[in-house]
N, C-alpha and C positions, 0 to 999 in steps of 0.2 A: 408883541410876539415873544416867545419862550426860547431861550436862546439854544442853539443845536449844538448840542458839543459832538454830533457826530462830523460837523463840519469845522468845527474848532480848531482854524491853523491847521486840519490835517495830517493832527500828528498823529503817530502810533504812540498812543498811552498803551504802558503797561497792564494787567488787569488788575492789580489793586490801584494805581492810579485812575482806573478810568470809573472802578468801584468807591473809589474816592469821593470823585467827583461827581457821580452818582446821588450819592449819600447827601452830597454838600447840595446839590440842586434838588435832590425834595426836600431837605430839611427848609430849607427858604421857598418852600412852595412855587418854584420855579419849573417844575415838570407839571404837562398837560398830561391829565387821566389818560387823555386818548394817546399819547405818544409813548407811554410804557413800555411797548415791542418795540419800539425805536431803542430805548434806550438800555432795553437789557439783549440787544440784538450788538449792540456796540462790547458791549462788556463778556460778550461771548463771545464776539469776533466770528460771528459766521453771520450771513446776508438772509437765511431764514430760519426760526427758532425749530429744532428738532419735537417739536410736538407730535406726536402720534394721537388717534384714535383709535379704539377697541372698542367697536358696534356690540361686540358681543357682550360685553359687560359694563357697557353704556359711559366709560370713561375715558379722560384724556389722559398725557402723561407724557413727562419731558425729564429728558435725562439731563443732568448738568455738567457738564467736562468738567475734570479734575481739574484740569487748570485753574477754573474758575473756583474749584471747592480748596486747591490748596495755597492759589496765591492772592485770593481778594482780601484779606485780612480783616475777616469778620467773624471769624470763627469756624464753629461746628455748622457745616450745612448739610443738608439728605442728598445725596446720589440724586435719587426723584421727586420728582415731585406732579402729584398727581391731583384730576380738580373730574368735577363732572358737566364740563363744558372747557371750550379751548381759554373765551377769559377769564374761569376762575383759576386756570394753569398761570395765565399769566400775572395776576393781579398774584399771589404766592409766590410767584420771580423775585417779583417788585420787590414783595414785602421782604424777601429773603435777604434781599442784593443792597438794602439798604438798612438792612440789620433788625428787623422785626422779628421775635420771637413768634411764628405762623401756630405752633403747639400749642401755644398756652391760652391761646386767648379765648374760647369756648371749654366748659366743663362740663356741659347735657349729658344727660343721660336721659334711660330709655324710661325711668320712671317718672321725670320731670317731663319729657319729649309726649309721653304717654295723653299728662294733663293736656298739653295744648291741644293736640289730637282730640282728646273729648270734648273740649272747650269748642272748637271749632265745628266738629260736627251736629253738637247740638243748637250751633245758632248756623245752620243748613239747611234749609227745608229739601233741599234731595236726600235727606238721609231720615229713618223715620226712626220715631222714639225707639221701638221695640230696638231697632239693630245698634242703636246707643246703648241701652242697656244692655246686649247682649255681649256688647267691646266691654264693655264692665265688666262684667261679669267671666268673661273668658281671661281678660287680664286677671283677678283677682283669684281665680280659681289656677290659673298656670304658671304666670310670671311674678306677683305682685312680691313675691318674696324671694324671689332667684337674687342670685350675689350680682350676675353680670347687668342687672336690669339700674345698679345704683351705681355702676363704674362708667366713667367718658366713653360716649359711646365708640370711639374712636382706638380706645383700649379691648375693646371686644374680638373674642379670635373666631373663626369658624368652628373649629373644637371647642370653645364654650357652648354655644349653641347646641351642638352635635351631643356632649356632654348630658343637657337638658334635658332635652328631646329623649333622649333615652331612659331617663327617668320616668318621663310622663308619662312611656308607653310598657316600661316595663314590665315583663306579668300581662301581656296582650289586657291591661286592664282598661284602654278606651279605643274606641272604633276607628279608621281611617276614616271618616267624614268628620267625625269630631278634632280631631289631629289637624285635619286641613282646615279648619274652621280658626283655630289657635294658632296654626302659624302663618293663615291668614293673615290675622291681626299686626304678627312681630312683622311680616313682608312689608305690612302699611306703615308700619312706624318705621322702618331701617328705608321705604320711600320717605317719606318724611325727610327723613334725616340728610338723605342724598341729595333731597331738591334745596335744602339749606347748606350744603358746601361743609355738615360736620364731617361726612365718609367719602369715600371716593366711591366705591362701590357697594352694591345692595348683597354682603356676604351670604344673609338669609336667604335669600331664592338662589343661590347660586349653589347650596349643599344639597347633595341628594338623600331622600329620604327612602329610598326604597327597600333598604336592607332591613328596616324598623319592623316590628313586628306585630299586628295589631288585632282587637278580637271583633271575630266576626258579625257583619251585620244582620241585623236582622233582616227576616225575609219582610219586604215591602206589597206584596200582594195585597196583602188585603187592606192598606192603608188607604185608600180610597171607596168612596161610595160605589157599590155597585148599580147598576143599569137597572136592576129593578129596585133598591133602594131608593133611587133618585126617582125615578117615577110616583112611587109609592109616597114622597114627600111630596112632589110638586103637586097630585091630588089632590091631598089633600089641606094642602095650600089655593088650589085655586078660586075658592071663594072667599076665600079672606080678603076683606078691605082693611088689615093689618100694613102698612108700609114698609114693615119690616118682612113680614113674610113675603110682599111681593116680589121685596130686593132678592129675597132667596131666590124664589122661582126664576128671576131676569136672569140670576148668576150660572145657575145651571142651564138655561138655554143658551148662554152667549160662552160658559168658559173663560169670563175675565177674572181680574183679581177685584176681589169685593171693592178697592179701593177705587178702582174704572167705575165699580156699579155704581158708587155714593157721587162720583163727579159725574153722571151722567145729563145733559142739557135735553129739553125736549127738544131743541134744536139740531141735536143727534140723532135722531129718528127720522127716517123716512118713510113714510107709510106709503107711500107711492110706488116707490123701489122696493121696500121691504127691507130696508138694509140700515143698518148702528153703524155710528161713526165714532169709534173708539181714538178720542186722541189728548183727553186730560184724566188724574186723579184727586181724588180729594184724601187726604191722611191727616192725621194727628198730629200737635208739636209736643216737646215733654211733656206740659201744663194740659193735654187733651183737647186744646184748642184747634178747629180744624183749619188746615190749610188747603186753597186750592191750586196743584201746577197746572198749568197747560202743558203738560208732558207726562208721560208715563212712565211705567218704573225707572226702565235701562235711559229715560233720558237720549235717546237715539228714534233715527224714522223707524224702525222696524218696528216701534211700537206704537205708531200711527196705521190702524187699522178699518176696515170695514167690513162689517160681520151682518149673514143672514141674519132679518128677523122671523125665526120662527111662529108657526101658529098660533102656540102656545103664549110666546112674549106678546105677542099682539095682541090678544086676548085679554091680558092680564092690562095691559098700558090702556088700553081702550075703557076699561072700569076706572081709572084714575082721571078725575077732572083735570083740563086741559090751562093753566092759564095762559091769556091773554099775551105777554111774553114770555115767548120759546125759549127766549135768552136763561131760563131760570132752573134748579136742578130738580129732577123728577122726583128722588125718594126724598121728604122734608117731612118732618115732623113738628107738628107748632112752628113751623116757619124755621125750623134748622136743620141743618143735616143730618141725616141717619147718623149714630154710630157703629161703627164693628164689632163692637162689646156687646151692644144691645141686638143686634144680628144674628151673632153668636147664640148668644141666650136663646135668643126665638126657635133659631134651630135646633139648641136643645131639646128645649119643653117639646118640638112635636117630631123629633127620633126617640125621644122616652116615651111619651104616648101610642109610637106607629111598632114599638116595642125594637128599635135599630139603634145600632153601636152608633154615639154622637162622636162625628169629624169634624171637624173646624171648616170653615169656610172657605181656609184654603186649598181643603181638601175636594172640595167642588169645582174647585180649579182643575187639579188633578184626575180628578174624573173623566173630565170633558177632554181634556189633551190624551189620557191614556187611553179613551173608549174611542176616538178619532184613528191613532194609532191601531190602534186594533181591529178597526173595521177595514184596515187596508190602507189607509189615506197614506201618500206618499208624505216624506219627513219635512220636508220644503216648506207643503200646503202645511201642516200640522205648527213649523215653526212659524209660517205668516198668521195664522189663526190666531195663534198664543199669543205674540207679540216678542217672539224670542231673536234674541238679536246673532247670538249664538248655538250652531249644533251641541255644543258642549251642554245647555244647560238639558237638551233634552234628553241624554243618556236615561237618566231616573227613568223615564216615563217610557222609553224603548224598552227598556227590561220588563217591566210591567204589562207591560202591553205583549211582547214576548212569552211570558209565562202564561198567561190567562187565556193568548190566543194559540200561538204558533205550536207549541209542545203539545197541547191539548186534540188540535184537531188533527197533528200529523204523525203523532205518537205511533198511531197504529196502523199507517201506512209503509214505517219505516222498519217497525220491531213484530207486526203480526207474519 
């Protein structure tokens, strides 16, 4: 056992004597990890350590009595001292009370902090190449040269930041979803950061950016396929024994993300019911190599779904030979999986032939959530359809849906 110097003869040590002795029993490794609050609860002289919590800003935080700051003789100590959890408060006591320079011993910064961040997420299969590149790309376009991104990130003020930020918008020369995309990124790194015991708190999300001034976006109307567009494709898609044209026609009947459609199993299918059972993706790693999750984008149930099969999708699965095990993925070409690239393409080639603006696939997405919305469908049903876990993400497509419907048909009930 570890000897107790709180029970030590029962004296009243002074508090440098009892910081003394402190000192003197971890250096000989005599103090148990676990009994640290014992022993800087002694050297405090109070029976429970003054720690506080702030939910609000997710940190802990202990004040140190003078006492302690002016007669332990150890020097310079901080008034507080602050951790983002109550042991990393205390394991900072420790380190204080027994004369460990707590400052100095981490130098990170946010460009070094940056690397691990990418490092990490691209050996992640819940994160897809595109949005690695795109953290690339936003860091190197926003931060990658800033002064505070190469100082300890611990040295950093909320007016650096503020500072920044105001550059980058100045001259309303980028959009607030671009804005929020960039500091995005910094929110995830200054997490980062916090979940490592460099900061006590996440300064970036905690400044307000409202005052910032940004230029307008564009109008999003027309960035989706329209209802007769999308007809006018699936047409003439529907005799194709192309694989890839199928996958189109599936995606606009069902509304998923192309990546649902590539992971789909015939064992998803019910033809009895009539009903898809949306509940893995298949996607890409840097290298294009596909991976398959049993989980969908948000990685949560809400995007474990089951979606009519319309006419249309039956019709189209019913031309595609059935093998023997369900277990296996419906759109395969020479035995591998569709790509998105190649998908893309296809949709090209027949909206330049049908003479239509070519969208991207995930704009077929947006179709199908915006034209549901629009026809009335309560936000609830529209967000179980999607797969959305959140009302937030469906704002985009309430506006949308808004414009195309709501103004158009009521305009002239309100203003004739």
């Amino acid at each position: 056992m570890y000897p107790d110097i709180c029970d030590a003869g029962n004296l009243d040590f002074k508090t440098r004597e009892k910081s003394a002795i402190m000192r003197l029993a971890a250096s000989l490794s005599l103090i148990d990890p676990m009994q640290k609050e014992k022993y800087i609860r002694l050297v405090f002289d109070k029976d429970v350590l003054p720690i506080k919590h702030y939910p609000e800003s997710r940190f802990f935080a202990c004040v140190i009595p003078k006492q302690v700051r002016v007669s332990s003789g150890i020097g310079s100590i901080p008034k507080r001292v602050t951790g983002n959890s109550r042991e990393a408060v205390v394991d900072k006591l420790f380190d204080i009370l027994i004369g460990i320079d707590t400052t100095s011993n981490d130098k990170t910064t946010l460009s070094t902090l940056f690397n691990d961040f990418i490092e990490t997420r691209k050996a992640d299969p819940d994160f897809a190449a595109h949005t690695v590149r795109k953290n690339i790309c936003d860091w190197n376009t926003f931060f990658k040269d800033a002064p505070f991104v190469k100082v300890k990130i611990s040295m950093i003020q909320p007016a650096d930041l503020m500072d920044h930020f105001k550059h980058m918008t100045e001259g309303r020369k980028m959009t607030r979803h671009a804005f929020g995309n960039a500091k995005g990124l910094l929110n995830q790194l200054f997490d980062l950061a916090f979940e490592r015991n460099l900061i006590d708190r996440n300064i970036c999300r905690e400044l307000s950016t409202r005052k910032l001034k940004f230029k307008p976006e564009a109008c999003k109307q027309d960035l989706v396929y329209s209802t007769e567009e999308r007809n006018m494709i699936c047409d003439a898609l529907e005799d194709s024994d192309c694989v890839y044209d199928r996958a189109i026609i599936m995606q606009f009947c069902l509304g998923c993300r192309i990546s649902e459609i590539r992971g789909l199993y015939w064992s998803d299918i019910d033809f009895d019911r009539k009903e898809v059972t949306i509940h893995r993706e298949l996607v890409d790693d840097e290298d294009g190599s596909p991976i398959l999750n049993n989980y969908t984008k948000n990685g949560m149930s809400e995007g474990n779904r089951v979606l009519p099969l319309t006419p249309r999708a039956e019709r189209m699965l019913m031309k595609i030979p059935k093998p023997e095990n369900k277990d296996s993925l419906i759109f395969v070409r020479d035995y591998k999986p569709i790509r998105t690239q190649t998908v893309n393409d296809h949709l090209r080639n027949i909206c330049r032939k049908l003479g239509i603006r070519y969208l991207s696939t995930h704009k077929i997405r947006a179709w199908g959530i915006t034209e549901a919305l629009a026809s009335g469908m309560d936000q609830a049903s529209v967000m179980r359809i999607a797969g959305h876990a959140s009302p937030e993400t469906m704002r985009h497509y309430v506006r949308v849906a808004r414009v195309k419907k709501d103004i158009g048909e009521h305009f002239s009930s309100v203003f004739d």
